[in-house]
N, C-alpha and C positions, 0 to 999 in steps of 0.2 A: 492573341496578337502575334508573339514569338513564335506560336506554331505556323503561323499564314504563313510569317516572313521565310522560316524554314521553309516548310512546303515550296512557296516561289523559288527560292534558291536551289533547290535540288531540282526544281521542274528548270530552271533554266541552264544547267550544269547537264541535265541530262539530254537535253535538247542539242549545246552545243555539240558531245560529245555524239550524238549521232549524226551529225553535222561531219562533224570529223569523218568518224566511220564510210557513210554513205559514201562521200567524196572518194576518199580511198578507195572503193569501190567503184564507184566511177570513173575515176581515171585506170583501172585494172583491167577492167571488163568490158568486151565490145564484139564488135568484128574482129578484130584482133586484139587477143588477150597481151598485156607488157606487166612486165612483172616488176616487183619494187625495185629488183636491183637496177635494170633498166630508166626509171624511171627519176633513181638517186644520179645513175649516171649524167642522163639525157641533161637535168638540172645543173650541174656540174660544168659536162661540155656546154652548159647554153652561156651560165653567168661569166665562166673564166674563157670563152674561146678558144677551148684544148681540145684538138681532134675534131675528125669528124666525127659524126651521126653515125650509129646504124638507122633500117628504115625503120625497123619498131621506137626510136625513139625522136627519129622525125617526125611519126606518123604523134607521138605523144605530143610533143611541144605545138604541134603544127594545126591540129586537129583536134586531140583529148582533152590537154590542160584546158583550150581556152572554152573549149563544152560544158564540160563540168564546169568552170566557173561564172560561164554567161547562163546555168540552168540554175545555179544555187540564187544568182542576181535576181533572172524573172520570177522564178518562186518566190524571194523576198517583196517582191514588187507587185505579184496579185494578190496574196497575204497579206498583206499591209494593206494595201486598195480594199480588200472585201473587210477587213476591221474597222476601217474611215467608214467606208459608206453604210456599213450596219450601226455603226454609232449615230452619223450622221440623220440619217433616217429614222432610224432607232424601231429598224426592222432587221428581223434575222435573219431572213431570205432575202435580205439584199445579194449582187453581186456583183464586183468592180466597173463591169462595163453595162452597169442600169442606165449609165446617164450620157449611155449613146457613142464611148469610144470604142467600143471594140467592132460594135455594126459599123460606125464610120470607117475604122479603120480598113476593115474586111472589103464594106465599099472603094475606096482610096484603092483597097490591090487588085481588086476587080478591074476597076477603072485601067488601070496601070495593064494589067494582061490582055485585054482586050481590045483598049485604044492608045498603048504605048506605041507598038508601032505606024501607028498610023499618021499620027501627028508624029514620029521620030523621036519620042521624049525619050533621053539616055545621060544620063549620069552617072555611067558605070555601075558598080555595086551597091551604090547608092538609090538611084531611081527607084526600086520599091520599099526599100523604108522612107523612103520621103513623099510617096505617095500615101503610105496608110496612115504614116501619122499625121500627114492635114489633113486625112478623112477623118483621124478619130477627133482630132482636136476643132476640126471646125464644126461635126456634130454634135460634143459636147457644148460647144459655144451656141450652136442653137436651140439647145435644151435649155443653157440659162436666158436667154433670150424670151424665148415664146412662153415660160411660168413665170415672166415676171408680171405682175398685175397692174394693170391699167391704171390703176386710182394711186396706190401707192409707189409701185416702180420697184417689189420687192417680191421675191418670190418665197412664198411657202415650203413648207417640207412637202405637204400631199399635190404640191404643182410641179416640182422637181420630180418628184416620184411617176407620175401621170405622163407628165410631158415626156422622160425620161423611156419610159416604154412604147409611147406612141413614134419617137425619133427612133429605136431601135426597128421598129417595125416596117417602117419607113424606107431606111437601110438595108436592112435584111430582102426585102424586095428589090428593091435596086439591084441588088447582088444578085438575086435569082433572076431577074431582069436581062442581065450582064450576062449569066453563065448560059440562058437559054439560047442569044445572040452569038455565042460564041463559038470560034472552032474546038474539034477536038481537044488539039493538044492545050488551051485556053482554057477551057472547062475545065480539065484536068488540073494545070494549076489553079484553078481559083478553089478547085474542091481540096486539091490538098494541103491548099496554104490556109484554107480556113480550120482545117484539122492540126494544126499546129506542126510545126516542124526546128529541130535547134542542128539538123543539119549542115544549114549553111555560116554556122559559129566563127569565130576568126578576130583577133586581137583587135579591131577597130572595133565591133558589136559589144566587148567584153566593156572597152575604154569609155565607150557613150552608155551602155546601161549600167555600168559601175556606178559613173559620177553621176546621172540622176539617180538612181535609187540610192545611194549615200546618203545623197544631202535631200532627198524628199522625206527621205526616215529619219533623218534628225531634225528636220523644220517639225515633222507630225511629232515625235516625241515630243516637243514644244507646247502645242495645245491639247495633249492628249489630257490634263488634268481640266482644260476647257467642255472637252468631246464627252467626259463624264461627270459634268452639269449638267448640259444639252440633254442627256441621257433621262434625267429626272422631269425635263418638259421647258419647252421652249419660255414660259413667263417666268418661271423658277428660274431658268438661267439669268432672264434679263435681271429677275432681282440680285442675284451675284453681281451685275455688272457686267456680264460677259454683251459683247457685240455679235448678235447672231447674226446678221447680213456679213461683217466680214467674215468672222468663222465658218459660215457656207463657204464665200467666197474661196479661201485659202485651202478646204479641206479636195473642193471639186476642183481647185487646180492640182494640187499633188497629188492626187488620183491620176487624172488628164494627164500629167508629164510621166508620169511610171509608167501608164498600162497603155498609152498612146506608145509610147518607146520603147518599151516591153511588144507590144504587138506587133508594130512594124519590124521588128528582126525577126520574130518569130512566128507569128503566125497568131489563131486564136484559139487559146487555151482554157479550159474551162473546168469547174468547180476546187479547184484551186484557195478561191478567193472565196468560194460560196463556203467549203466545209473547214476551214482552218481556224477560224473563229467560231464557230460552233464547239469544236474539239476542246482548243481551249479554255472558252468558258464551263465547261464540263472539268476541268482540271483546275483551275483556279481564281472564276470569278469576272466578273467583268470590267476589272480595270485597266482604263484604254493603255495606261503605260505602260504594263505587263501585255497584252496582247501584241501592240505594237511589236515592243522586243521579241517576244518570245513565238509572235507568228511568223515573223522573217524569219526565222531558223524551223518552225516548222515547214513552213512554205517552202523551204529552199530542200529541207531533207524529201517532202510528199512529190513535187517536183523532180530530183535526182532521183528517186525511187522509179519514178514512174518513167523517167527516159534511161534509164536500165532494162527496166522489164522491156520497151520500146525496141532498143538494141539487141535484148538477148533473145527476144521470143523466134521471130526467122529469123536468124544468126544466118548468114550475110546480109538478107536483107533488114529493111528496118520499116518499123509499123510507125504512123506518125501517133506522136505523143499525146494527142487529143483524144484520140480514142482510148488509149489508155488512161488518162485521166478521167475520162467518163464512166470507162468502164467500172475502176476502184471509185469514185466520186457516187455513184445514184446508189448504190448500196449503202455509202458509208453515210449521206442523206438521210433516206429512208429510215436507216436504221434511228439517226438523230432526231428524228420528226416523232416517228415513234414515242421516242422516249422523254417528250415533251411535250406529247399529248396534242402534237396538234391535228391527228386524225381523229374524227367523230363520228 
């Protein structure tokens, strides 16, 4: 038992500290390289309003800091999302947006590039996150809707999972729907906003997915000792006492509020949320409190990682982040499937 306990604590000592790492990194390396001392400085003149700027350390405060730290957020936020809903399900090929928010959301900026101007919708910098997150959030809403069953008014784990992929489906057409209608430059955005992009980052994106992913990871740390009853079978849990209708309830809503919010600034990101809990259950086990914690720090380093390589690979230009996530993600899949036997 003292050896588990060790084990966790060095897995999450080590985690942090490449948490650390990466970031440093992150904030270093880009388009333009800024160096620590730059960076000490930049910090310096921001807190005490001594001097001006040079542009390498506008270009930090203005641009870099709030990047890297809106990528370590949504990494935390699809990490956490894919731990909930594989417990939740209590499938390991779950992935945060099974139960319809990231198609919805995807739909929502479709909608948004193709018939914003038409009906004139503008709210500034706001108008496309405010469109994808009622797309994601109103398709999740009708994923719980349609598995609820008739006779009792409750929904199932295998009706949530079902319905969950049929509303993706649903969406996903819409979208292809949308982009076939659409002009040029229209198409263009809807393709590469669905390949994720952290681009357009900037201190107000940093402030709204900060404080939801904060306080959605500390409500789920809450019933994360709930999520591993649930795990051993739905009547087992009811014998605990545990209330599975509201534990659905609460776990698809702080899903919904992360990756709905998570998606609307950025775009849709992907396996993320599918291989982070896989990883590490391989490293220490399946319990939801340790995954919890310790996936938001991985989530947040595979993320930073990955919008590094993003950045560095055509140095000026930049590759969107999805594909780089895809590209390290089906490998790193594969390779876990493999070693789980679930090819026959």
């Amino acid at each position: 038992m003292g050896s588990r306990k060790d084990n966790n604590s060095i897995t999450a000592i080590i985690l942090l500290l490449l948490v650390v790492l990466i970031t440093l990194l992150s904030m270093c390396f880009g388009a333009v390289n800024i160096s620590l001392h730059e960076i000490f400085s930049s910090f310096g003149k921001w807190f005490h309003q001594a001097g001006d700027m040079t542009l390498n350390e506008r270009i930090f405060i203005g641009i870099r800091l709030p990047r890297s730290i809106l990528c370590l957020l949504v990494g935390a936020s699809l990490a956490v999302g894919g731990v909930l809903l594989q417990a939740l399900f209590r499938n390991p090929i779950v992935e945060p947006g099974l139960v319809g928010t990231s198609s919805g959301a995807a739909f929502g900026a479709a909608l948004y590039f193709v018939l914003g101007a038409v009906f004139k919708l503008n709210a500034g910098e706001w108008t496309l996150p405010i469109a994808a997150c009622t797309g994601g959030i109103l398709s999740t809403a009708m994923v719980l809707l349609l598995s609820k069953s008739g006779q009792t008014g409750k929904s199932s784990i295998v009706a949530l999972l079902l319905t969950g992929i049929a509303i993706n489906a649903l969406f996903m057409s819409g979208v292809g729907f949308l982009s076939y209608i659409a002009r040029d430059p229209q198409a263009r955005s809807i393709t590469f906003w669905n390949l994720g992009t952290l681009a357009g980052a900037n201190w107000h994106s940093v402030f709204i997915i900060g404080i939801t992913t904060i306080v959605c990871i500390l409500i789920a740390l809450r019933y994360a000792r709930q999520l591993n009853a649930l795990m051993i079978g739905e009547e087992e849990a009811l014998y605990l006492g545990i209330n599975i209708s509201r534990l659905k309830l609460v776990i698809l809503t702080i899903n919904v509020l992360m990756i709905a919010t998570a998606t609307a600034f950025v775009g849709v990101i992907s396996f993320v949320g599918l291989i982070v809990p896989h990883l590490l259950r391989i490293i220490q086990g399946s319990d939801n409190r340790k995954l919890i914690r310790n996936g938001a720090m991985l989530g947040a380093i595979l993320l930073s990682a990955s919008d590094l390589v993003a950045r560095l690979a055509l140095r000026p230009a930049e590759l969107p982040i999805g594909i780089v996530t895809s590209v390290i993600g089906v490998p790193v899949f594969i390779i876990l499937l493999r070693r789980k036997n679930y090819f026959f």
